[in-house]
C-alpha positions as CSV (number, residue, x, y, z in Angstrom):
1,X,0.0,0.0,0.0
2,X,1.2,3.3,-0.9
3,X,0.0,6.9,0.5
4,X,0.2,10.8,-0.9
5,X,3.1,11.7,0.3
6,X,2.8,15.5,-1.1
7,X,0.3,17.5,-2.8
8,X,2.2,20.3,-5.2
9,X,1.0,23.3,-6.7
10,X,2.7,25.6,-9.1
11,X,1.0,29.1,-10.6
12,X,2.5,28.4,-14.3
13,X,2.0,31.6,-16.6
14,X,3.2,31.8,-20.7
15,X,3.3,35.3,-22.2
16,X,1.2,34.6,-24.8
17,X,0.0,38.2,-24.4
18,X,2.8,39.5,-26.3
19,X,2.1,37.7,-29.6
20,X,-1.7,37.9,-29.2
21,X,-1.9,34.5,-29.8
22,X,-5.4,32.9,-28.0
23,X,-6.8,36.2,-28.5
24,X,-10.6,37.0,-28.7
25,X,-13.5,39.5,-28.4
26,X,-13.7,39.1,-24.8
27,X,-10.6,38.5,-23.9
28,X,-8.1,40.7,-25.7
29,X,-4.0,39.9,-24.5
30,X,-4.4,36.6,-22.6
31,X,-1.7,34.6,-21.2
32,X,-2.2,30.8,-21.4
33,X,-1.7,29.8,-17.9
34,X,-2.1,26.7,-15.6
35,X,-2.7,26.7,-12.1
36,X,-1.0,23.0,-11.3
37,X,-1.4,20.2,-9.3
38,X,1.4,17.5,-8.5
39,X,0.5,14.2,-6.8
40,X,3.2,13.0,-5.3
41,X,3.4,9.3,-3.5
42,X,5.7,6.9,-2.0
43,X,5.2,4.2,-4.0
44,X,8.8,2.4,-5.4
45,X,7.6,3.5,-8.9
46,X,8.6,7.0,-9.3
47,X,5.3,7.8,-10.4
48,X,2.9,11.3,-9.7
49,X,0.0,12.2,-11.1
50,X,-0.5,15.5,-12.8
51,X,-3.1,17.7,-13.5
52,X,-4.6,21.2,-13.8
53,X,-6.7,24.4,-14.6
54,X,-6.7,26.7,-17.6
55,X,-6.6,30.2,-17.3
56,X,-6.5,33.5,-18.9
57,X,-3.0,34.4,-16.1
58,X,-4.9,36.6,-13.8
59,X,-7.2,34.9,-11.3
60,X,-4.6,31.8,-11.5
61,X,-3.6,32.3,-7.9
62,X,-7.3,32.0,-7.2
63,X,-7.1,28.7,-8.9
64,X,-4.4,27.6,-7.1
65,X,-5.4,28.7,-3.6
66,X,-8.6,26.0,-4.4
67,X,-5.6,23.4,-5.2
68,X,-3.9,24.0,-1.6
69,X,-7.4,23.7,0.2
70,X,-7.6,20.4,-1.5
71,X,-4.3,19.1,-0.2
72,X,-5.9,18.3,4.0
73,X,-8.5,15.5,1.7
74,X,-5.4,13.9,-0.3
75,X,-2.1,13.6,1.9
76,X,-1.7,10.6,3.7
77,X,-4.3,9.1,1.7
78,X,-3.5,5.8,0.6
79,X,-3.4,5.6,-3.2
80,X,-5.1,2.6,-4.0
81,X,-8.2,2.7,-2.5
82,X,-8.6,5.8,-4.0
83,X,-7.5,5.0,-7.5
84,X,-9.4,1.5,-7.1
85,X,-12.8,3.3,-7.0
86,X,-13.0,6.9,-8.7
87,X,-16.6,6.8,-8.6
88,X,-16.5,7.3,-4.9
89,X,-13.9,8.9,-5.0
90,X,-15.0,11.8,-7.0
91,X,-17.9,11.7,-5.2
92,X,-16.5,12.1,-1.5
93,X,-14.7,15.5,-2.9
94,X,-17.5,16.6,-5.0
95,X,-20.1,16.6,-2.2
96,X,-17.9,17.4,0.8
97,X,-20.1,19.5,3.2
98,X,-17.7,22.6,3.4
99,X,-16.4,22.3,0.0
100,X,-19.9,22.0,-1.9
101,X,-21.3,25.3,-0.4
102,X,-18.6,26.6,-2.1
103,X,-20.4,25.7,-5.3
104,X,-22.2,23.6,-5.3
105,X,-20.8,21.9,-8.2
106,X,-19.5,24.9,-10.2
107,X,-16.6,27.8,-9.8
108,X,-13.5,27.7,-8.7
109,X,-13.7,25.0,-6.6
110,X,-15.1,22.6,-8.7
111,X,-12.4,23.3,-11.5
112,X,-9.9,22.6,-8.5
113,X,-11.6,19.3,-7.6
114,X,-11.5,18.5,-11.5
115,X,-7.6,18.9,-11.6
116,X,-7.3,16.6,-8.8
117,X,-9.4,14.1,-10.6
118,X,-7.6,14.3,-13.6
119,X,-4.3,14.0,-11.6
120,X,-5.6,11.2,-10.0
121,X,-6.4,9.7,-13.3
122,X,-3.1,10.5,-14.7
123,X,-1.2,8.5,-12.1
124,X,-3.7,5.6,-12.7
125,X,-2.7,4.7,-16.1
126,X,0.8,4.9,-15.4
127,X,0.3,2.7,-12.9
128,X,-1.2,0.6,-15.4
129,X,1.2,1.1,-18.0
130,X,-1.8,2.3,-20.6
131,X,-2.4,5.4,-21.7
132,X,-5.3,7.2,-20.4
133,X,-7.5,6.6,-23.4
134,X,-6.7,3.0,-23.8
135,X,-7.5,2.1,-19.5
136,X,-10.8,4.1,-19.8
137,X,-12.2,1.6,-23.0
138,X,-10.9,-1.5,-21.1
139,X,-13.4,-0.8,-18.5
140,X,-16.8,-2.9,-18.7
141,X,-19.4,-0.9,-19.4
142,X,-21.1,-1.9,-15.3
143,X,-17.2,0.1,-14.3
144,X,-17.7,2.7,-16.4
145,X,-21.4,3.8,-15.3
146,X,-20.1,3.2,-11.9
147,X,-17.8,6.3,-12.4
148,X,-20.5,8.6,-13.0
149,X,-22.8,10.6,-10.4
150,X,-26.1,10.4,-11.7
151,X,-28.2,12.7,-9.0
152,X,-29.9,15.3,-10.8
153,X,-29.2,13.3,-14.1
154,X,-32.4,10.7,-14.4
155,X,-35.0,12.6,-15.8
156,X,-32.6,12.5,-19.1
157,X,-30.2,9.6,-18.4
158,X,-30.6,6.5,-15.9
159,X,-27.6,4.2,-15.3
160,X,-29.6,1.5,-17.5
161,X,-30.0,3.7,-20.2
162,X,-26.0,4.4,-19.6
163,X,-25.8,0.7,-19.6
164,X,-27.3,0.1,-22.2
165,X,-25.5,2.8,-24.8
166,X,-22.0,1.4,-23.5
167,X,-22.6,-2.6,-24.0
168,X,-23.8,-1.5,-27.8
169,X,-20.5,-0.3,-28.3
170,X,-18.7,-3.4,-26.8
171,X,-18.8,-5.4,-29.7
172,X,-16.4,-3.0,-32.2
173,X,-14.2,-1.9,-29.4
174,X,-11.3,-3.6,-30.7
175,X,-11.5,-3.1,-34.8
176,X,-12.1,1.3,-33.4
177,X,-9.0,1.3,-31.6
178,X,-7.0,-0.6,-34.5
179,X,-8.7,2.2,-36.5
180,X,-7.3,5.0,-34.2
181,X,-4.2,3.7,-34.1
182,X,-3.8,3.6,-37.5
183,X,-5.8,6.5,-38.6
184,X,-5.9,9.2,-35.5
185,X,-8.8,11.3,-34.8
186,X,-9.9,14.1,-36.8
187,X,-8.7,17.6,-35.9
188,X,-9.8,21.2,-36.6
189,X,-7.4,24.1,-35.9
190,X,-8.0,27.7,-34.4
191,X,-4.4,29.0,-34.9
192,X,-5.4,31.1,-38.3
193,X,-8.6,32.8,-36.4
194,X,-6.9,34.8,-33.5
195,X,-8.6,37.8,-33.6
196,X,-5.6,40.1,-32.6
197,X,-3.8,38.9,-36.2
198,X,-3.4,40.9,-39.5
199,X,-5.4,40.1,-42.4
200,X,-2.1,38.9,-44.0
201,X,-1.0,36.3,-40.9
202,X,-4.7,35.4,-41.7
203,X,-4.6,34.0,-44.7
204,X,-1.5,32.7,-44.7
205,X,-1.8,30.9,-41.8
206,X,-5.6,29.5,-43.4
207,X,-3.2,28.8,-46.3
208,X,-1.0,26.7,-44.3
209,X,-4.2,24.7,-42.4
210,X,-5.2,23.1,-45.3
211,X,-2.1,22.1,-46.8
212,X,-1.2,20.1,-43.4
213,X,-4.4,18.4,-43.8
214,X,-7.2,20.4,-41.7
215,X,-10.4,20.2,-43.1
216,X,-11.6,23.2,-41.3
217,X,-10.7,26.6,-39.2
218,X,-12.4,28.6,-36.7
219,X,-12.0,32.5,-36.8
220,X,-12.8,34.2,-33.8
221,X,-15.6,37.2,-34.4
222,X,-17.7,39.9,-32.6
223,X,-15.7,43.1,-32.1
224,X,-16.8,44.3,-35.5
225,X,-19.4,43.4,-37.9
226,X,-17.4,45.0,-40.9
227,X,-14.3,43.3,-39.6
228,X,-16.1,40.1,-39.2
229,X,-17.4,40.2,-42.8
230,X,-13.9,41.0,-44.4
231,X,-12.2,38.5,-42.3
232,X,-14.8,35.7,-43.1
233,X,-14.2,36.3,-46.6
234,X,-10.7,36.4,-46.4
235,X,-10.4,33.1,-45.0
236,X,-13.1,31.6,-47.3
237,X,-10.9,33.1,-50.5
238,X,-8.0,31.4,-48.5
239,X,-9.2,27.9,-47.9
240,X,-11.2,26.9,-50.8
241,X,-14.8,25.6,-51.0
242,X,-14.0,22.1,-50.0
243,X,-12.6,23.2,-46.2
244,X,-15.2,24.1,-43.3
245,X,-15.2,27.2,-41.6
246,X,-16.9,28.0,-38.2
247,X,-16.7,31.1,-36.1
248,X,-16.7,31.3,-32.5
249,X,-18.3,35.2,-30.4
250,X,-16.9,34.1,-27.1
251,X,-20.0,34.9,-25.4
252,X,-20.1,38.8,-26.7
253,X,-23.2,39.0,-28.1
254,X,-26.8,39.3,-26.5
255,X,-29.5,37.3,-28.0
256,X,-30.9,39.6,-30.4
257,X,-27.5,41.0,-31.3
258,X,-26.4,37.2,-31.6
259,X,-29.1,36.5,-34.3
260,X,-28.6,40.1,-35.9
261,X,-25.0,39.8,-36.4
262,X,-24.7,36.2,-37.2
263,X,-27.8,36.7,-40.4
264,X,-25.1,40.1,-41.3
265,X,-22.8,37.3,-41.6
266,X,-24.8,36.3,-44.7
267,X,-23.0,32.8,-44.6
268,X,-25.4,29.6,-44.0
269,X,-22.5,27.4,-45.2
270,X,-21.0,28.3,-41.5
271,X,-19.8,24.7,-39.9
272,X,-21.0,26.5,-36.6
273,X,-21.2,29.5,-34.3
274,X,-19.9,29.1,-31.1
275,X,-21.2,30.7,-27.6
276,X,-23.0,33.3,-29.1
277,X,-24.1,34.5,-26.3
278,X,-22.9,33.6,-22.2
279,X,-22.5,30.5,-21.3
280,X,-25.4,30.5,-18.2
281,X,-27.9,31.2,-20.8
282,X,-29.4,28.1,-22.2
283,X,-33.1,29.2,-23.2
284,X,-30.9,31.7,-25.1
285,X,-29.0,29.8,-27.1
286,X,-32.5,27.6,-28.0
287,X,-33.8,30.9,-29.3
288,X,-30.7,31.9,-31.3
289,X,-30.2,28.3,-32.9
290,X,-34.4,28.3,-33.8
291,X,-33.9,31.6,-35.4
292,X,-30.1,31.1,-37.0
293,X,-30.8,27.7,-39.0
294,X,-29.6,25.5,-40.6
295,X,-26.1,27.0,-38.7
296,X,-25.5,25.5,-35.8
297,X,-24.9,26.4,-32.3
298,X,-21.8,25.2,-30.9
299,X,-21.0,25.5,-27.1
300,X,-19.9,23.7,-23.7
301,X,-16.7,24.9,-22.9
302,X,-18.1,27.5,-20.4
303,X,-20.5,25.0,-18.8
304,X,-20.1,24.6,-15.3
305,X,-21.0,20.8,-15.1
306,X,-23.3,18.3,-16.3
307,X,-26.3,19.6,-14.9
308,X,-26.3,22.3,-17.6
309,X,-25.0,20.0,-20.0
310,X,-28.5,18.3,-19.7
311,X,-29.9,21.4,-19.9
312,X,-28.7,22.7,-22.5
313,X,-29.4,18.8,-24.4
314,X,-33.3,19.0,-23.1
315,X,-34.0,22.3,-25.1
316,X,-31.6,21.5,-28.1
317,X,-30.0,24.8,-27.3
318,X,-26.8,23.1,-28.8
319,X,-26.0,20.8,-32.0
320,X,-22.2,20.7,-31.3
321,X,-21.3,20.0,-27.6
322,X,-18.1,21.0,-26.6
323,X,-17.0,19.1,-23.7
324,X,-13.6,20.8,-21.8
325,X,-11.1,18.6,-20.0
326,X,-10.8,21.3,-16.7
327,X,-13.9,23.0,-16.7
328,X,-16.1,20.2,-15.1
329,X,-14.8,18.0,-12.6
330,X,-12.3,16.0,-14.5
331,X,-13.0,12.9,-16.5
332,X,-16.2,11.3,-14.4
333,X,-18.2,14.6,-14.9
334,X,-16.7,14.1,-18.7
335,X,-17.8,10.3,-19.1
336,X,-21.3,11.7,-17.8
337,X,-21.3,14.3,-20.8
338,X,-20.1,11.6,-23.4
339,X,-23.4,9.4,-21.9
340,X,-25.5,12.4,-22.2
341,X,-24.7,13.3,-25.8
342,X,-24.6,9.8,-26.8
343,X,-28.3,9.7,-26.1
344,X,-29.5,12.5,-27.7
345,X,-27.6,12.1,-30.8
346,X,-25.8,15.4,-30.5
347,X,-22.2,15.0,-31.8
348,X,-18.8,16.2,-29.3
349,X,-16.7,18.7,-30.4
350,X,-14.1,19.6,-27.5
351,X,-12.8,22.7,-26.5
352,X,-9.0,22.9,-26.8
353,X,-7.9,26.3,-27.1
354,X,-5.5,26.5,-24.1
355,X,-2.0,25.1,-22.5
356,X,-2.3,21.1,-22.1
357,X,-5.8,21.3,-23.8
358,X,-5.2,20.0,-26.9
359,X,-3.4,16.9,-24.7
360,X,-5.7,16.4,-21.9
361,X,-8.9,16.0,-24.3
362,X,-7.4,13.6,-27.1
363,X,-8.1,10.9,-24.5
364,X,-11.5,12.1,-24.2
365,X,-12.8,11.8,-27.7
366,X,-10.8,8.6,-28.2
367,X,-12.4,6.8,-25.7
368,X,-15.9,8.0,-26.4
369,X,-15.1,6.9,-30.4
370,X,-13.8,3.5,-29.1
371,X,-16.6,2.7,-26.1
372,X,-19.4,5.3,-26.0
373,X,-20.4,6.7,-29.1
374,X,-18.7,4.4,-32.0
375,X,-18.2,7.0,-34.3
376,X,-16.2,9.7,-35.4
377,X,-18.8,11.2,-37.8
378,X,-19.5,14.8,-37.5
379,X,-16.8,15.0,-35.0
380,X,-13.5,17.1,-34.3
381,X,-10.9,17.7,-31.9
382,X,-9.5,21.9,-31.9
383,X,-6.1,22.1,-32.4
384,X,-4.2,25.1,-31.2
385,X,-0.6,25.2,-32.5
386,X,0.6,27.0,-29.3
387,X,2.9,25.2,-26.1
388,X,3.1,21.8,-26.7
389,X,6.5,21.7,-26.8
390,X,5.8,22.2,-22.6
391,X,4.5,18.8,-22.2
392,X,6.0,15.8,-22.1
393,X,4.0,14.3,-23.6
394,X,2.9,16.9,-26.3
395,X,0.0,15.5,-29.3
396,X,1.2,14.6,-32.6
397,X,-0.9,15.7,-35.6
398,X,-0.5,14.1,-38.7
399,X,-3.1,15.1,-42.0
400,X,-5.0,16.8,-40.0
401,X,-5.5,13.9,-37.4
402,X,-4.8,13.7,-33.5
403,X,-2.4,10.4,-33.6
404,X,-3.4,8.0,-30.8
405,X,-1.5,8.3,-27.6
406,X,0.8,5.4,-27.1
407,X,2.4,6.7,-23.6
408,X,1.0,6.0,-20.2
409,X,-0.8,8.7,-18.6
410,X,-3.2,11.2,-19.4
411,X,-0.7,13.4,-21.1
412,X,-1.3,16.4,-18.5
413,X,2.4,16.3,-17.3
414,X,4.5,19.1,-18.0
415,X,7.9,19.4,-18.4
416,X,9.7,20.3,-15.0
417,X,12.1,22.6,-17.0
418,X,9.2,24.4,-18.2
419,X,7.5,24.5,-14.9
420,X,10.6,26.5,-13.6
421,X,11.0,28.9,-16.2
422,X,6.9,29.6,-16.6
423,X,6.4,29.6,-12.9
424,X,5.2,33.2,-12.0
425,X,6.0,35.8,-11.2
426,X,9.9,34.3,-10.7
427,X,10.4,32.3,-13.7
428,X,13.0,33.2,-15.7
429,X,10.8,33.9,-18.8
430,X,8.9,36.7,-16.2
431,X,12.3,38.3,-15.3
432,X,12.9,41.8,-17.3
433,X,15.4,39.7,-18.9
434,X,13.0,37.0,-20.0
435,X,10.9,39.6,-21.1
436,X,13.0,41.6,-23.2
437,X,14.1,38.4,-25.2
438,X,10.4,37.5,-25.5
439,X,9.6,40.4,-27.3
């Protein structure tokens, strides 16, 4: 038996800010950041489990205070029993008196559960030598609905209809995985859509998408109408009429604005518009997909946990769900959304426009292809070309595909030599040295 013999936590900052890169309507000079969690045991194996939460930079040390209220409920623990049954164990955090008032089940705290969760995951299949992907669709389907909560769930999904969606799939488990390890998973790419680039970078960058295989880009819109038109067209001109092209408001609009500026668009060939309006608002986004058809409405990466994820599937407020690795709390809450859009027939796109995204999710959508859903059909991963050179583990894309995961893990771990240099506000890269050679 082995315990937690240390619960780490590291405020990790990039400077994306200075290239604009991951810039949007709402959120104009972010700096990819991740408020991080190391597991640390003293097990013989040299293994620790990583994990973390996305931010924008400021409000990480929020993040992170969350983290270091978590560490009394994990050191000491012993690892096994706690790795043995998730289910609970997600549970015991997730409805902890103190810790749920907090929430319940949303905020800070529940993003600070979730990278616990996902650390805890992340040392479980190095423990079993598997990567993360490849542990979750060896599970029997009775294991896997075992992992998710279903209170406040039943009036859209009961663990026999769970049940039932997960032993369909058994059957082609083995010939899906053969498939993803020989084909990957299919990738779209946000890198050309920044909204703080040139028209130039633009197109050259929607230039360079397709020719590495991408068959479709996401521009970000909603500071300008005029803009949004040029820069639509632009990238149209740029890609050809064969490649997709979605756009994503970052929540700017309200719900009349949404539906005004998204028919100014003039472009009902649009793959999808994503969070038109915020997040919170679900008999919102019902009225803007009614009145914006036959585009879709794209969003999830905002959604708080799988309460509004049923929400949002009861009024078919959504036609893309976009499921985010740190958002909920980690990958129980996530198996729960993979159920829930299984059985409404509403395809998953995840968000993974962020540090250690793009890595975290790719486990996700591979295990939904290979045991929940059975398809890939109408479904994409986002690809960010930004920091995964930080990870070691970082995704390989090849045509346009995610390539299947082969190390164990959950791919959340981050290089220590990037931890120290991104570690704020000392790192070297934050020094006015660091600075100066940034720029």
């Amino acid at each position: 038996m082995s315990s937690i013999r240390a619960v780490l936590t590291q405020d990790i900052r990039f400077p994306t800010s200075r290239s604009l890169d991951g810039s949007d309507a709402m959120n104009t000079d972010p700096d990819y950041s991740a408020a991080y969690v190391v597991l640390e045991t003293d097990a013989d194996d040299g293994h620790s489990g990583h994990g973390f939460v996305f931010t924008i930079g400021r409000g990480n040390d929020v993040v992170i205070a969350a983290l270091d209220v978590l560490r009394a409920h994990l050191i000491d623990r012993d690892v096994e029993p706690l790795l043995d049954d998730m289910g609970s164990t997600w549970r015991e955090l997730v409805h902890d008196s103190p810790l749920r008032w907090l929430g319940p089940e949303k905020g800070v705290m529940h993003m600070a559960i979730g990278a616990v969760i996902n650390a805890l995951w992340d040392l479980a299949a190095k423990r079993a030598g598997e990567p993360l992907w490849m542990l979750l669709s060896a599970m029997s389907p009775a294991q896997l609905v075992d992992l998710v909560d279903f209170r406040y769930l039943s009036d859209a999904l009961t663990p026999q209809e769970a049940l039932a969606i997960l032993e369909d799939q058994v059957p082609g488990r083995r010939q899906r995985q053969e498939q993803l390890l020989d084909r990957g998973y299919p990738a779209y790419t946000t890198s050309p859509g920044w909204l703080g680039y040139d028209d130039a970078k633009l197109q050259r960058l929607c230039r360079e998408a397709v020719t590495d295989g991408f068959r479709q880009v996401k521009l970000k819109v909603g500071a300008d109408l005029d803009d949004d038109i040029r820069r639509l067209r632009l990238a149209r001109d740029a890609v050809g009429p064969e490649i997709s092209v979605a756009v994503d408001a970052n929540q700017r609009w309200d719900v009349d604005e949404a539906i005004r500026w998204i028919r100014a668009l003039g472009d009902d060939a649009l793959a999808w518009v994503e969070e038109p309006t915020s997040p919170d608002d679900i008999l919102g986004h019902a009225t803007i997909a009614r009145a914006i058809a036959p585009v879709r409405v794209a969003s999830g990466e905002h959604a708080a946990n799988r309460v509004v994820f049923k929400q949002f599937l009861q009024a078919d407020a959504l036609q893309v769900m976009q499921i985010d690795t740190v958002r909920v709390a980690g990958v129980n809450e996530n198996v729960a959304n993979l159920l829930l859009a299984a059985k409404f027939g509403v395809p998953v796109c995840p968000h993974a426009g962020g540090v250690g995204l793009c890595e975290a999710v790719q486990h996700l959508s591979m295990f939904d292809y290979v045991a929940v859903s059975g398809t890939t059909q109408g479904r994409m991963i986002e690809y960010v070309d930004h920091l995964h050179e930080h990870f070691v583990t970082p995704t390989v894309l090849t045509d346009g595909c995610y390539q299947a995961p082969l190390t164990p893990g959950a791919s959340t771990e981050m290089l220590a030599v990037s931890r120290r240099e991104h570690h704020y506000p000392d790192g070297s890269v934050w020094s006015p040295q660091g600075v100066t050679q940034e720029v």
